[in-house]
C-alpha positions in Angstrom: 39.7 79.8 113.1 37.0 82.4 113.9 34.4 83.0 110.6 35.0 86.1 109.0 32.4 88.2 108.4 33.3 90.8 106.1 30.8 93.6 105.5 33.1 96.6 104.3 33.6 95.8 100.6 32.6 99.5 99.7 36.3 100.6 101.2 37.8 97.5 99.4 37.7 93.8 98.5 39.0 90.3 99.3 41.4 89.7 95.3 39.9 87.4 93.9 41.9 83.7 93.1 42.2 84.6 89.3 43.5 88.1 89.6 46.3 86.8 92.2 47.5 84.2 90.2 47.6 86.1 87.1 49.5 89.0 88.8 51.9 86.1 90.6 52.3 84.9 86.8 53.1 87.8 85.7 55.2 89.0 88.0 57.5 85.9 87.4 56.8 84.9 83.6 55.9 88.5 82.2 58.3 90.7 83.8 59.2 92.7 80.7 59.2 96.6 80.6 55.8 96.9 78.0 57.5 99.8 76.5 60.4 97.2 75.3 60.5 96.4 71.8 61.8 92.6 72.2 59.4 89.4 72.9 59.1 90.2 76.6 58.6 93.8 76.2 55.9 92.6 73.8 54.6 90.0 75.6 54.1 92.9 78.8 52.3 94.4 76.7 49.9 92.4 75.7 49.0 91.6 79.0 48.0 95.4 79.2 46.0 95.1 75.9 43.6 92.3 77.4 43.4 94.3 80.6 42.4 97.3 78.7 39.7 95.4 76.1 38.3 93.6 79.3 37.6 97.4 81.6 36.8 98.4 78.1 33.8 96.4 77.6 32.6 96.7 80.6 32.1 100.1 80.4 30.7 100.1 76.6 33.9 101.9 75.6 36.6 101.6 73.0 40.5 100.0 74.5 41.9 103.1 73.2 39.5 105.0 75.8 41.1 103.9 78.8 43.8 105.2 81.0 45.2 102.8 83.5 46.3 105.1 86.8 47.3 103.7 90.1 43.6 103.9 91.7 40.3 105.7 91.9 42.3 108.9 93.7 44.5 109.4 90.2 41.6 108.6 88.2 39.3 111.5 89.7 42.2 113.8 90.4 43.6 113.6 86.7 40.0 113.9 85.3 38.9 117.0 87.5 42.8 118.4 87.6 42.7 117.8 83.7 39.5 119.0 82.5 39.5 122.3 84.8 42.9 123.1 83.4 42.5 122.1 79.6 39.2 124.1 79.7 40.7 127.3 81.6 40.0 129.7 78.9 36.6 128.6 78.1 35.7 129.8 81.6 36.0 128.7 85.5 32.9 127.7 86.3 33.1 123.9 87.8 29.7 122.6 89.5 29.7 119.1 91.8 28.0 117.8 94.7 28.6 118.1 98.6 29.0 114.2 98.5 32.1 113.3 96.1 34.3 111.5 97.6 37.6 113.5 99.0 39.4 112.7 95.8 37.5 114.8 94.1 35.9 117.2 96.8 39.6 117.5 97.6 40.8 118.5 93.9 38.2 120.7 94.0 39.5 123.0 96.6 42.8 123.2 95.1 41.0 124.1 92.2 39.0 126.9 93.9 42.5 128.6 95.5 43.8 128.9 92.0 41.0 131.1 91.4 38.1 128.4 89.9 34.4 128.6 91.2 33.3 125.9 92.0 29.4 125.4 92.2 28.2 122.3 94.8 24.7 120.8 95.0 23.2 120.3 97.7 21.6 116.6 98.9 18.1 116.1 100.1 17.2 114.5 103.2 17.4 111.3 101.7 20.7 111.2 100.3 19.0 111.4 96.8 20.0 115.0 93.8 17.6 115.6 92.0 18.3 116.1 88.6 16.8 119.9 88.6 19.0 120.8 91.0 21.8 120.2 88.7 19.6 122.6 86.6 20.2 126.1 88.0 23.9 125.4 88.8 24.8 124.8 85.5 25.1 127.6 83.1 26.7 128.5 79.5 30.1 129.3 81.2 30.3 125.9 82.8 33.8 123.8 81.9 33.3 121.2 84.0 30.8 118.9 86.1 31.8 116.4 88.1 29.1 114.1 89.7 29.8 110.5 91.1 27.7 107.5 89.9 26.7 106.0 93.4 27.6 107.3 97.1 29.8 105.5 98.4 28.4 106.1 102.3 24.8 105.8 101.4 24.1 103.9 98.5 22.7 106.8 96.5 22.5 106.9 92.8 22.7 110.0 91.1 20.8 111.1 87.6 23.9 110.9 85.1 21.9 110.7 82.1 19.5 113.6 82.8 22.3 115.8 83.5 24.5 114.9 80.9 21.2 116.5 79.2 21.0 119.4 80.9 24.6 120.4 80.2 24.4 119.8 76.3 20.4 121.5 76.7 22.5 124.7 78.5 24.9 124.2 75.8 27.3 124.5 78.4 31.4 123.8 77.0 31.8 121.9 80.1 33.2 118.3 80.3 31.2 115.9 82.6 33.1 113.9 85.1 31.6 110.7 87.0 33.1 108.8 89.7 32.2 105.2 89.0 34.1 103.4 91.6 31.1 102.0 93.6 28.8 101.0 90.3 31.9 99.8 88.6 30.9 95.8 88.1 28.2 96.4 90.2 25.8 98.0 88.2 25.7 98.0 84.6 27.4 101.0 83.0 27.6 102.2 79.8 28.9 105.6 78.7 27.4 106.6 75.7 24.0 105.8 77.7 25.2 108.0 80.5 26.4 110.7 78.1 30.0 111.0 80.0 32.8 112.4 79.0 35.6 110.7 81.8 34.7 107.7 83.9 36.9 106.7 87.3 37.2 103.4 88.8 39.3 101.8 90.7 40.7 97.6 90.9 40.7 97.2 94.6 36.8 97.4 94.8 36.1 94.7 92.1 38.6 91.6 93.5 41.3 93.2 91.9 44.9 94.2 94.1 45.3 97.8 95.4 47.4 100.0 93.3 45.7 100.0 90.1 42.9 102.1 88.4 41.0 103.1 85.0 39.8 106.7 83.7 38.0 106.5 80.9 38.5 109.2 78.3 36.0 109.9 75.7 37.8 109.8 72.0 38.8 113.5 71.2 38.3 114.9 74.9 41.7 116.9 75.8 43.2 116.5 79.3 46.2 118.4 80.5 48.3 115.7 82.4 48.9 116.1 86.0 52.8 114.2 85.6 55.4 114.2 83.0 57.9 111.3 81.7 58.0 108.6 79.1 54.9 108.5 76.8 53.0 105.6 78.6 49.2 106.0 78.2 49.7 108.3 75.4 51.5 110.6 77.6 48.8 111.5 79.7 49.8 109.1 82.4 53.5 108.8 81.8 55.6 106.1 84.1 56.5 102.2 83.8 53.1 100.6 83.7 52.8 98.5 86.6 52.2 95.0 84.4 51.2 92.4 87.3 48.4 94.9 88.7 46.7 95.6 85.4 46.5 92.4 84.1 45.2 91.4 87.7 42.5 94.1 87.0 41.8 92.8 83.6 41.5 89.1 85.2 39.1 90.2 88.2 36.5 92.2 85.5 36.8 89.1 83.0 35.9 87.3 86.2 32.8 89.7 87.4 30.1 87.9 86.7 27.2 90.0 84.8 25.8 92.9 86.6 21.9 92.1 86.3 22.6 88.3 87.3 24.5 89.5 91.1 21.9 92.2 91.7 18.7 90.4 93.0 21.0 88.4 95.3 22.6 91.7 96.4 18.8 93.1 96.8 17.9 89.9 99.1 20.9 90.6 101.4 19.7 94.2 101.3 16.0 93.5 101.7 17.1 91.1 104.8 19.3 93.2 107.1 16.8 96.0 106.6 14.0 93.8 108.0 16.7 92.9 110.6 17.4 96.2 111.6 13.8 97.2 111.7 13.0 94.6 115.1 15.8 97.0 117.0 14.3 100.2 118.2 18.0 101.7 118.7 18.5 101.6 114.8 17.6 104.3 112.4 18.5 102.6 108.7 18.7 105.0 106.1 18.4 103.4 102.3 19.0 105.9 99.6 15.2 105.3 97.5 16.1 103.9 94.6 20.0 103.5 95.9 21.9 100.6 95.3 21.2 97.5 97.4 25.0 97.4 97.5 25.6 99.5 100.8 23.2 100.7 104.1 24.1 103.2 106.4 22.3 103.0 109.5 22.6 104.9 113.2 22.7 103.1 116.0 21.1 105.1 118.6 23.2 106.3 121.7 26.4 104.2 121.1 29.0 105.7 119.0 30.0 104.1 115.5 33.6 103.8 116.6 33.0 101.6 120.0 30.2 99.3 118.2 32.1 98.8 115.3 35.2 97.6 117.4 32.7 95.2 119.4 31.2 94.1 115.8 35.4 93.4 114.9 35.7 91.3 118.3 33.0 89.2 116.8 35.0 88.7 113.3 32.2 91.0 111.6 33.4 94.1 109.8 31.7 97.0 108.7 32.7 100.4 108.3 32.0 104.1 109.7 31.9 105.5 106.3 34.2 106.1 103.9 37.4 104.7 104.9 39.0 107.9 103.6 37.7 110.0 106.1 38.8 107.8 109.0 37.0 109.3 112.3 36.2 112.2 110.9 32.4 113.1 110.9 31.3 112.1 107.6 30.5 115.4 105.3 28.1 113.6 103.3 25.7 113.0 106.8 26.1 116.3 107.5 25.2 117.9 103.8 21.7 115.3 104.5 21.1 117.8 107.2 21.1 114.8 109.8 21.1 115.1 113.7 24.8 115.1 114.8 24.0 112.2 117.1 22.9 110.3 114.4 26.0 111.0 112.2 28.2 110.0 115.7 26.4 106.1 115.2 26.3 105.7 111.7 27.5 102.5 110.5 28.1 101.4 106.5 27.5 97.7 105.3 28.6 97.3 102.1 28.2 93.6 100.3 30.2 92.1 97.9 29.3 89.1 95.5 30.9 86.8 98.3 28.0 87.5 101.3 25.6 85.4 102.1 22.6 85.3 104.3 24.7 83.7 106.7 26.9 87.1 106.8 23.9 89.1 107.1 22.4 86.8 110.3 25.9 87.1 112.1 26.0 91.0 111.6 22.5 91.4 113.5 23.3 88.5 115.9 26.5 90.5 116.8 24.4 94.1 116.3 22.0 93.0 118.7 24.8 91.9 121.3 26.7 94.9 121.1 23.0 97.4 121.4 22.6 95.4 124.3 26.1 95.6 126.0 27.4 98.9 124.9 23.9 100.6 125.2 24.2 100.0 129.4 27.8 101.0 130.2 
């Protein structure tokens, strides 16, 4: 069988062994509605309370603060949905960023049609916020901000902390959001440090299945819910708590190994296909300064993202042309960099996992060069 090379971890990841078996196990050993009151019920549930301690402590959070949802999407769409609406008479002010993901960018929008303002800061070249441009966006009448933790196309990481500050130093009512679904396990998090409010993640980029998601809700923050049913999650995320996927989730973060241990080995992979892609005259990389060595975008000259990443695919190396939300579409966080539509036409994302190797970055530039070389003549 043909090597694998699998570079796209950013849009999701390979479930780990642990978190398979233990959703298999419980699936056929724990199949007991949580919300039961006999020994199966019970026995559902604490499978849930393990899950919930172990995305707890990861995150420097109390088990109570967490929320499990079905993915990242719920998780930013009940934390933007929630906030806006719970804070609606406070004022309807919201302020973000031109590079959320469409989970939130696209919450946003609903949010502006029912008559919110919503406020969105602008990149710099580099991919990069800078924390004073939070500064004059954010005023007194301000209910929410919503700022992700790390682009997921470039790698960039934005200033939490320092505006967390400037919202309590406007002494704005607003509630501050952060999309954590690329820093999740990858970068060490803690939420009092960052000074947020609600925290998104999502399984299916940490070795967990698809399906299954965290928001983390500060102690005394008040959300309106988005659905309506039972009283699971306290009521603010009512339905039958699907058992198998959290405790997989709970099994892949127990399984994470320490943040600060993976990230000079994710740095070397980093450091290695930039020198790589230096040596090709076609390329223009792109590392966010100060990003996270987790994901590159780079444009690859004259050929189009789409027809080099299908030759990369022929070779059994997979990358990505973005965010794999947007599909083809031109990516919106290229464009708010100001960058050269041709370059946004050949941008490609690597994204590493734990799992790479130098191995996988060597194939990648072996089959990079190939394709330059072929596709670059037709």
């Amino acid at each position: 069988m043909e090597r694998v090379v699998y570079l796209d971890n950013s849009a999701t990841t390979r479930v780990s062994d642990e978190a398979a078996r233990t959703a298999l196990r419980v699936m056929t050993e724990v199949y007991g509605n949580p919300s039961s009151l006999h020994t199966m019920g019970v026995e559902a549930e604490r499978e849930m309370t393990r899950a919930r301690e172990a995305v707890a402590e990861r995150i420097g959070a109390e088990p109570e603060e967490i929320y499990f949802t079905s993915g990242g999407t719920e998780s930013d769409n009940l934390a933007v949905l929630g906030a806006a609406y719970a804070r609606r008479r406070t004022g309807n002010r919201i302020v973000t960023t031109e590079i959320e993901h469409p989970a939130v960018e696209n919450a946003m929008r609903a949010l502006e049609r029912d008559g919110f303002e919503v406020v969105r800061v602008a990149p710099e070249k580099d991919g990069n916020i800078p924390a004073e441009r939070f500064e004059s966006a954010i005023d007194a009448k301000t209910v929410l901000v919503s700022a992700m933790h790390v682009n997921n196309e470039t790698g960039a990481v934005l200033p939490i902390r320092e505006v967390a500050a400037i919202i309590k130093r406007k002494k704005a009512p607003a509630l501050f959001h952060t999309d954590a679904v690329q820093s999740f396990c990858k970068h060490p998090i803690s939420v009092k440090r960052m000074g947020v409010d609600l925290l998104s993640l999502s399984g299916h980029k940490v070795h967990a299945p698809k399906g299954v998601g965290a928001l983390y809700v500060k102690k005394g923050t008040h959300l309106l819910p988005r659905a309506f049913g039972g009283g699971q999650e306290k009521d603010l995320r009512p339905g039958t708590e699907p058992v198998p996927l959290i405790a997989a989730l709970g099994a892949a973060v127990r399984g994470a190994p320490p943040e600060r241990e993976t990230l000079p080995k994710i740095e070397g992979l980093h450091g290695a296909l930039l020198e790589g892609l230096s040596a090709l005259p076609e390329v223009t990389a792109r590392p966010a300064p100060g990003g996270s060595p987790y994901i590159l975008n780079f444009s690859a000259g004259r050929v189009r993202a789409e027809t080099l990443l299908h030759f990369l695919a022929s070779r059994g190396v997979f990358v990505s042309t973005g965010s794999a939300c947007g599909k083809a579409k031109p990516s919106h966080v290229l464009s708010a960099m100001g960058l050269p539509a041709e370059e946004i036409r050949s941008a490609l994302r690597v994204s590493f996992s734990a799992e790479n190797t130098e191995e996988d970055v060597a194939a990648l530039l072996d089959a990079l060069r190939a394709g330059l070389q072929s596709l670059s003549h037709t």
